[in-house]
C-alpha positions in Angstrom: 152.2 392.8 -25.2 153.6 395.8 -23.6 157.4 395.4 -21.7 156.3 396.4 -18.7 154.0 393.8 -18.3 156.7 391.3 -19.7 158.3 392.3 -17.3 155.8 392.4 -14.6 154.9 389.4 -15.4 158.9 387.8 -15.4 158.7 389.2 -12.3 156.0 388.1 -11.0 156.5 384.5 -12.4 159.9 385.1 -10.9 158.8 385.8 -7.8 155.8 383.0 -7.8 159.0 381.0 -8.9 161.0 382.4 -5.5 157.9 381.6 -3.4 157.7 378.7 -5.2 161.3 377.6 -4.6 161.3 379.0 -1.3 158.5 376.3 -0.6 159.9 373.8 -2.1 163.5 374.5 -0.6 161.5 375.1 3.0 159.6 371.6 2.2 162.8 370.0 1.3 164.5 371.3 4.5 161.6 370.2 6.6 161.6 367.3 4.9 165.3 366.7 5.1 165.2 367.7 9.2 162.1 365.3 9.3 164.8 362.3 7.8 167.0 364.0 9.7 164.7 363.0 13.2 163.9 359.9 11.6 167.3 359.0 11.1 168.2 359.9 14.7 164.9 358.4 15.9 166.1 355.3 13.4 169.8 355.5 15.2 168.1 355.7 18.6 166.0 352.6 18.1 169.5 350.9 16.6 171.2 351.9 19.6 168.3 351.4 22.3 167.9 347.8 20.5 171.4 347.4 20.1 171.6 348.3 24.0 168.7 346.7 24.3 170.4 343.5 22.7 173.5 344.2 24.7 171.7 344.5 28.1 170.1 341.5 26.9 173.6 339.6 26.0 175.2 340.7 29.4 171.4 339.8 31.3 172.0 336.5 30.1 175.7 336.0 30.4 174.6 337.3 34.3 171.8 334.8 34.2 174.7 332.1 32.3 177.3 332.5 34.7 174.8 332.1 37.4 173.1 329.4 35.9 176.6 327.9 35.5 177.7 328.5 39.1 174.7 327.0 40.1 174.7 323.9 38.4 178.4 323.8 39.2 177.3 324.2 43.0 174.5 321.7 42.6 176.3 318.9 40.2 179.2 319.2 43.7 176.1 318.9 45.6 174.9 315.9 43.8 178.3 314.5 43.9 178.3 314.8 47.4 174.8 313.2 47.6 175.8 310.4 44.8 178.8 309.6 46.9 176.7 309.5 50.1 173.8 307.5 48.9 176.9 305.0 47.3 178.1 304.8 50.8 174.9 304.3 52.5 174.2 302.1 49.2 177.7 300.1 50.2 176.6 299.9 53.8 173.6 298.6 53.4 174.6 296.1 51.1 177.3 295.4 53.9 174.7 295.2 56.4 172.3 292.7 53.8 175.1 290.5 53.8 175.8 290.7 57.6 172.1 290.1 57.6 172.4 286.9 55.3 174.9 285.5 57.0 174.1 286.1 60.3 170.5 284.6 59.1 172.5 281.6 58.0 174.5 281.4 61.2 171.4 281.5 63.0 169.6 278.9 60.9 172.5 276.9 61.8 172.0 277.7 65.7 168.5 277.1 65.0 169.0 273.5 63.9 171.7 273.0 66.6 169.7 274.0 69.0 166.7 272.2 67.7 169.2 268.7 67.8 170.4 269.8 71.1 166.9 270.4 72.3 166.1 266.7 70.9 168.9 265.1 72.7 168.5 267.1 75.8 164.9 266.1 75.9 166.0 262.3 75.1 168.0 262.8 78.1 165.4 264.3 80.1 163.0 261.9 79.5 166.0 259.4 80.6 166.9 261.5 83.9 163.0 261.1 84.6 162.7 257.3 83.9 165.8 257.1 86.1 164.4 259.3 88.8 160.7 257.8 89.0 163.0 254.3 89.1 165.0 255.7 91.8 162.0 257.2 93.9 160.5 253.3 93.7 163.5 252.2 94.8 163.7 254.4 97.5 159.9 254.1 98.4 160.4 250.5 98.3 163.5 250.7 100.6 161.7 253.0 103.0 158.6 250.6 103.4 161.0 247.6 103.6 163.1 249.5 106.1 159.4 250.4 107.9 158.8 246.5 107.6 162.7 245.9 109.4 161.7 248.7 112.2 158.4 246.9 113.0 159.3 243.4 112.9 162.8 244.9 115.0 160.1 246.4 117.4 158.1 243.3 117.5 162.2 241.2 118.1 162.5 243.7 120.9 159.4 243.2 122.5 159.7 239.3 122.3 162.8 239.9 123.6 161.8 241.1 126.8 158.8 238.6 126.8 161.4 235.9 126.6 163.5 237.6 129.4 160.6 237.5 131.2 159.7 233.7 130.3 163.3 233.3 130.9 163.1 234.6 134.6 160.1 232.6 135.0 161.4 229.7 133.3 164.4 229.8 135.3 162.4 229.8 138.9 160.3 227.1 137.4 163.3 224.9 136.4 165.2 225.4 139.6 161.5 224.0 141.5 161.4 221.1 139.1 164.5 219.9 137.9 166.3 221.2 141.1 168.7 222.6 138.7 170.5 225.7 139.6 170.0 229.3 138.3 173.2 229.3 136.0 172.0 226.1 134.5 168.6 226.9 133.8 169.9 230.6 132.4 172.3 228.4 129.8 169.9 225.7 128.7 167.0 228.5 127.8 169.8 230.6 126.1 170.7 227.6 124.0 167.4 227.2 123.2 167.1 231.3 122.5 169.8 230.8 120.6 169.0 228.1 118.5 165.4 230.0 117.7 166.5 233.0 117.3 169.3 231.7 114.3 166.8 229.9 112.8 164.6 233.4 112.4 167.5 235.7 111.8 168.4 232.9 108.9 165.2 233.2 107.5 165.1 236.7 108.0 168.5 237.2 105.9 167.7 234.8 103.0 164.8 237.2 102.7 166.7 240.2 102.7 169.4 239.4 100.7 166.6 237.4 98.0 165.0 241.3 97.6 168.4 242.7 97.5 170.2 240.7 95.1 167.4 240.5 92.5 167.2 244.3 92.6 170.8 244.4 92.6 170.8 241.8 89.7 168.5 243.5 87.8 170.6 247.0 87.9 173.6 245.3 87.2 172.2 243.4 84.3 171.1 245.8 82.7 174.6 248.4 83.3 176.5 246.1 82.0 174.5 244.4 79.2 174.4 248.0 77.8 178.0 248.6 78.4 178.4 245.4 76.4 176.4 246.0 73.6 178.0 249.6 72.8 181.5 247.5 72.5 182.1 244.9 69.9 185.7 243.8 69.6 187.8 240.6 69.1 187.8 238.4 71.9 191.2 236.0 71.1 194.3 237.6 69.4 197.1 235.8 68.1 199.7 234.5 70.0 203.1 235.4 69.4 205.2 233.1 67.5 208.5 231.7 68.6 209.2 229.9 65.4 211.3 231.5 62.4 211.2 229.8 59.1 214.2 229.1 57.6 214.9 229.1 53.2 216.6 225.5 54.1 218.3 223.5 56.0 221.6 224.7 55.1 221.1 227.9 57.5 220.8 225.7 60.2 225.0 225.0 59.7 225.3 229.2 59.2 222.8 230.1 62.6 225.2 227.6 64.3 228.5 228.7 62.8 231.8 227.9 63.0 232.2 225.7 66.3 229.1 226.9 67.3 230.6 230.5 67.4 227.6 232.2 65.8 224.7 230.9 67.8 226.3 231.6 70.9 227.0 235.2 70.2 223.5 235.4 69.5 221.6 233.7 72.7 224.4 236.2 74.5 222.9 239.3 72.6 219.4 238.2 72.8 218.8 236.9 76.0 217.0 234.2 74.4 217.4 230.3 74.1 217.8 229.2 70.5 216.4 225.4 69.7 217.9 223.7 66.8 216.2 220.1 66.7 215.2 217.9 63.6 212.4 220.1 63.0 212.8 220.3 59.0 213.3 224.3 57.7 212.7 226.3 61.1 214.2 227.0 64.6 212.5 227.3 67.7 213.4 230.9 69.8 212.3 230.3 74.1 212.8 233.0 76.0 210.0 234.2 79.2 210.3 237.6 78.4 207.9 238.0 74.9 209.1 241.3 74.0 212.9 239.9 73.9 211.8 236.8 72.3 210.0 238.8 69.2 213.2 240.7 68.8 215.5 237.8 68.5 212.9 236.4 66.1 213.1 240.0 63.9 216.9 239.6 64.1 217.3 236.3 62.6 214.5 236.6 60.2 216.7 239.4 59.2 219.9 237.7 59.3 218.7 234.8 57.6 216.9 237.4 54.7 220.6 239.3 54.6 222.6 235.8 54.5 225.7 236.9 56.6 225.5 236.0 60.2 228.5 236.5 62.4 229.0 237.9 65.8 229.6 241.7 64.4 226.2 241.6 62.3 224.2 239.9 65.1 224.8 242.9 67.4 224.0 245.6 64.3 221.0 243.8 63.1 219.8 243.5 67.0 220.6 247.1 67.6 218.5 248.2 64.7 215.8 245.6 65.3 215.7 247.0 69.1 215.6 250.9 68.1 212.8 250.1 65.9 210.9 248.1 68.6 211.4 250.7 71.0 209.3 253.3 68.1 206.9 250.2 67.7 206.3 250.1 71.6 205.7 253.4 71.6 203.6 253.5 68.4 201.2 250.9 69.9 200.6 252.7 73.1 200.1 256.1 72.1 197.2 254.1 69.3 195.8 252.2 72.7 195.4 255.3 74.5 194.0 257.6 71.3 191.8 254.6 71.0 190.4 254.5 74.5 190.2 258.3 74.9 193.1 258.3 77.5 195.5 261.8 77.7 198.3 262.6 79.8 199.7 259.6 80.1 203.8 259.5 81.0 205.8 258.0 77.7 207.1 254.9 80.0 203.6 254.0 80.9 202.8 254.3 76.9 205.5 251.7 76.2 204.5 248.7 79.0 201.2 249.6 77.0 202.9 249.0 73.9 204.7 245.4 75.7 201.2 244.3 76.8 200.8 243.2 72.7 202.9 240.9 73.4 201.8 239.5 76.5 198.7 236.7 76.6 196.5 235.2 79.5 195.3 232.1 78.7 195.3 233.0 74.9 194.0 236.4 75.1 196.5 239.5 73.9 196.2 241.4 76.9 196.6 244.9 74.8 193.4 244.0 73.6 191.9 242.9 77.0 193.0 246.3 78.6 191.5 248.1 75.6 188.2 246.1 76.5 188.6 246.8 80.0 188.9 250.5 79.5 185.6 250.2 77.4 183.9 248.8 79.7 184.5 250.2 82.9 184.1 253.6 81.3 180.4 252.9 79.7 179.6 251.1 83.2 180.6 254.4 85.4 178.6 256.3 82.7 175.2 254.8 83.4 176.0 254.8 87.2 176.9 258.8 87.1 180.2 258.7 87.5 183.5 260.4 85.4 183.7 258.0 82.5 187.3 259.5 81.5 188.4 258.5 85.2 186.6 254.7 84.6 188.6 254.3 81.0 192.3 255.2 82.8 191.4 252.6 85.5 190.4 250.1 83.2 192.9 250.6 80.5 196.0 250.7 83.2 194.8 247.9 85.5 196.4 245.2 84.0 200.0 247.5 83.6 202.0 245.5 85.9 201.8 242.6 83.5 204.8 244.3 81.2 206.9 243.7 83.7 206.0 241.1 86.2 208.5 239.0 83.9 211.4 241.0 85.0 210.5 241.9 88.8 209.5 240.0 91.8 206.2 239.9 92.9 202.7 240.1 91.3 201.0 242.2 88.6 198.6 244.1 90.8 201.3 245.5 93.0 203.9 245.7 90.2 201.6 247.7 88.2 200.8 249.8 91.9 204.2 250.7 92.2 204.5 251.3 88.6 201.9 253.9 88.2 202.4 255.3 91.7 205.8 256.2 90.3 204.9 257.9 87.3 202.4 259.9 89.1 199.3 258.2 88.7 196.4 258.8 91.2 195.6 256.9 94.1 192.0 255.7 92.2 193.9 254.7 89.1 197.0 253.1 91.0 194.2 250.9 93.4 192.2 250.4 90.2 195.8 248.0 89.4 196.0 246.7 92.9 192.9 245.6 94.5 191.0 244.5 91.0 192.3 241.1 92.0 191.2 240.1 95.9 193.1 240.1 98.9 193.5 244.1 98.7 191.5 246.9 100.0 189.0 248.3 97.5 189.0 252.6 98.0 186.8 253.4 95.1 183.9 252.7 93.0 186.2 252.6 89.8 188.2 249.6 91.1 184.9 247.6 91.5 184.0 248.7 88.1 187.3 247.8 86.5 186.9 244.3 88.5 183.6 243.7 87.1 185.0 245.0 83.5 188.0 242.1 83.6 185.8 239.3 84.1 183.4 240.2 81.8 186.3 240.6 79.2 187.7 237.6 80.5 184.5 235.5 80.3 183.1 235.9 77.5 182.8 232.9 75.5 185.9 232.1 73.4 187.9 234.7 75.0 190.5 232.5 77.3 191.4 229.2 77.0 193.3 227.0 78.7 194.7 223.2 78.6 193.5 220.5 79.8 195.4 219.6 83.2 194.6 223.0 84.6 191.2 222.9 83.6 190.0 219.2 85.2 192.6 220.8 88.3 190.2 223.8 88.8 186.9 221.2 88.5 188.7 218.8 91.3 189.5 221.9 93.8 186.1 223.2 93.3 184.3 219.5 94.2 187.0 219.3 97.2 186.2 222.6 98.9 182.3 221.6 98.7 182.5 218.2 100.0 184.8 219.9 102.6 181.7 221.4 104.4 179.9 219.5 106.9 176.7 218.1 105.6 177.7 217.3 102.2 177.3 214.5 100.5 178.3 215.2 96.9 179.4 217.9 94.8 179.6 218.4 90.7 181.3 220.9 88.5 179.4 221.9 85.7 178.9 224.0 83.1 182.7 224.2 82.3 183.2 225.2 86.4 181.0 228.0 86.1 178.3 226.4 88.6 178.9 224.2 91.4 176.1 221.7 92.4 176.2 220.5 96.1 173.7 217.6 97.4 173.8 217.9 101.4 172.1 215.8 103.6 168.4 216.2 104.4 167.9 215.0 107.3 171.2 216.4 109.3 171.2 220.1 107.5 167.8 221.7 107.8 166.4 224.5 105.7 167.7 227.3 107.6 171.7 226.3 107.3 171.4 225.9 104.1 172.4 229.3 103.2 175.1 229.5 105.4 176.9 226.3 104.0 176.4 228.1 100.2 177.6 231.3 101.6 180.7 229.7 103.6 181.3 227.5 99.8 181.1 230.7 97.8 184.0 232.2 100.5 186.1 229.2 100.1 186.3 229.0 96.5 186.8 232.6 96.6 189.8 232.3 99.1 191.4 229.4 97.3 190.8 229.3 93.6 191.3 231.4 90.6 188.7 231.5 88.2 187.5 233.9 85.8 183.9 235.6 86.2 181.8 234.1 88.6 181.1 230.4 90.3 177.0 229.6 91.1 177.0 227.5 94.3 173.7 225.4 94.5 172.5 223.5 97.8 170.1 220.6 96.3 168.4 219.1 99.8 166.2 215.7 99.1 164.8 214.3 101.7 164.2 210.4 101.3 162.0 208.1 102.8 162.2 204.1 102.3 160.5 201.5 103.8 160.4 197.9 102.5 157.5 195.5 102.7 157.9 192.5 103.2 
């Protein structure tokens, strides 16, 4: 092969091998700018997704924070609600419990008021018994005072009639019996007379029959109730005026040395002390009871210590009398709790407290007045009047008995003077005077606490009394009958409680036979003392005999 087509072809293999390079290298330089834009485009996605990411980080730290703010607001929110719905929560527990126990409260009202209801119904129903009694009475008083108006009408018109028969009468008499007109007028007004007290007898007895059994029946059944509610001793015990002594040796000691010691203590006691051959006790006499129970607490105590002298008795007496001023005291106030009586002045208290001391007939009149105070206070409840008023009367009517030992005069104006001093009422002070007769009775109460002593005094068992006095009282009651005109014979019976008279038939007629009971019943009442109530009854018997012979 020729050199110049060596050569041509070097060069042309050289230059395919330019071209050839110059593609490749332009290849490899597109291909180096096309990773060149790939990488960029690669670096722009890294930095859009790492922006991306970013925006996305700082979106949602945004949408965090917010998130956190607003759950911070709402949990503050929910607090607030939390505490509220706790408070309303609280309250309305509060308010269930206010509920429950105002529920229970009024349950309690409920049944109070449901009791009250009962018991004002009870009383209603009472009230209307009372009232439909009361209208009876009343309807029966009106048409027994319509009855009094017409046969007073029907009096009035005889009365004229007579006046008339009396005019006429008199001319007549004056024609006939030529007797003058001053004559006639006083022989037809004898006659009037002795008519018309033969009607208005009859016309009393009638009266008083209606009157007194209505009357009987009201108070029978006041104070059988006001008995009933009360149910207390009748008789206490007696105080005792004899000590006991450990032997006869203290006989020698009480008397002392020239009779030194028993001297020193009748002078410190007040009291009278009997030393007689009574084995192993001395007799104490005194008329006051409270000093003669503490002369017997001193020598029971002188004779439990074993010294007695002059010194010791006044001690021991001293001691004895401070603690029976305490007991005095003690005993009223208990009285007056007792009978539901307040305000009472402390010396008042203590003659309550002396009146244990006291007894009538055998009854401890502490224990009557207590009684008494029952009584008359249930007996001015049925009849509508202040109980608490009736329970004062009763309990300080028999007051002036404390002291009617140690003053002048007698117990119903001792106790008068007594209460009027310590500033008693004028109902409460006459209560004390006029329950006994022979004073003037101002109210209701004094009746009441009249009838309330003889009832306590009454009773069966509750007094008694000896012999003598008893056949006394039988004696006076038979004398004062057989007193009258027309009696014949009178007996006591029934312990003195009834007085039966036998008058004569034939000089006492039917008409003056109330007036002779009524005129007994005053005398007895003027002249003897009895407790509760003597029945006067007028037997007339008319006998006839004839003999045959």
């Amino acid at each position: 092969m020729q050199p110049t087509s060596v050569v041509l072809l070097v060069l042309i293999v050289a230059a395919l091998a330019a071209a050839a390079g110059m593609a490749i290298a332009s290849r490899r330089s597109k291909t180096a700018a096309a990773r060149d834009r790939d990488l960029a485009i690669a670096q722009e996605k890294a930095r859009l997704a790492a922006d991306q990411i970013a925006a996305q980080q700082k979106l949602e730290s945004h949408h965090a924070d917010l998130l956190a703010k607003s759950r911070a607001s709402m949990e503050a929110s929910l607090a607030v609600d939390r505490e509220a719905v706790a408070r309303e929560r609280r309250e309305i527990t509060e308010q269930d419990s206010r509920l429950d126990r105002r529920d229970q409260q009024t349950l309690v009202r409920d049944k109070a008021l449901a009791e009250r209801e009962k018991v004002l119904g009870e009383r209603e129903r009472t009230f209307l018994e009372r009232e439909k009694a009361v209208e009876r009475a009343v309807t029966a008083a009106e048409t027994r005072e319509t009855k009094a108006r017409t046969k007073e009408e029907t009096l009035d018109q005889r009365i004229a009639g007579l006046a008339i028969a009396e005019q006429v009468a008199a001319a007549k008499l004056s024609e006939i019996a030529k007797l003058t007109t001053e004559q006639a007028r006083e022989q037809l007004l004898t006659s009037l007379d002795s008519e018309l007290a033969t009607e208005q007898a009859q016309r009393i007895a009638r009266a008083e029959k209606d009157y007194h059994a209505r009357a009987k029946e009201l108070g029978i059944e006041v104070v059988s109730r006001a008995i009933q509610r009360y149910a207390a001793e009748h008789t206490a015990d007696t105080t005792f005026s004899k000590v006991k002594l450990p032997d006869e040796e203290a006989k020698g000691r009480i008397i002392g040395k020239e009779g030194r010691n028993i001297k020193a203590f009748e002078l410190a006691t007040g009291v009278d002390v009997i030393i007689d051959e009574t084995p192993d006790s001395v007799t104490i006499s005194c008329f006051d009871p409270v000093r003669r129970e503490m002369a017997r607490r001193t020598m029971e105590s002188l004779l439990a210590d074993g010294r007695i002298q002059p010194a010791r008795i006044e001690d021991v007496l001293a001691k004895v009398q401070s603690e029976m001023d305490r007991e005095l005291m003690k005993r009223g106030e208990d009285t007056a709790y007792t009978c539901e009586v307040s305000g009472l002045h402390p010396q008042l208290l203590k003659l309550l407290g002396k009146l244990h001391f006291r007894t009538s007939y055998g009854q401890n009149v502490l224990k009557h007045t207590e009684e008494v105070a029952f009584l008359c206070g249930a007996m001015a409840a049925d009849l509508g009047l202040d109980a608490k008023l009736g329970r004062r009367c009763g309990l300080l009517h028999d007051i002036g008995k404390a002291i009617d030992h140690e003053q002048e005069g007698s117990h119903p104006e001792l106790g008068y003077q007594a209460l009027k001093r310590y500033n008693e009422s004028e109902v409460v002070a006459n209560a004390a005077l006029a329950h006994h007769e022979g004073h003037a009775v101002l109210s209701a109460y004094t009746t009441l606490a009249a009838a309330a002593d003889a009832i306590s005094a009454a009773r069966p068992g509750a007094r008694s009394q000896n012999t003598e006095n008893y056949l006394k009282r039988l004696t006076q009651l038979e004398t004062i009958a057989c007193a009258h005109p027309g009696v014949q014979k009178a007996y006591a019976i029934q312990a003195g409680r009834e007085l039966r008279v036998l008058v004569n038939g034939h000089t006492v007629p039917d008409a003056d036979m109330l007036k002779i009971a009524r005129d007994i019943a005053k005398s007895i009442s003027d002249q003897v003392a009895f407790p509760g109530e003597v029945r006067v009854t007028l037997i007339r018997e008319m006998r006839q005999i004839a003999v045959a012979r």
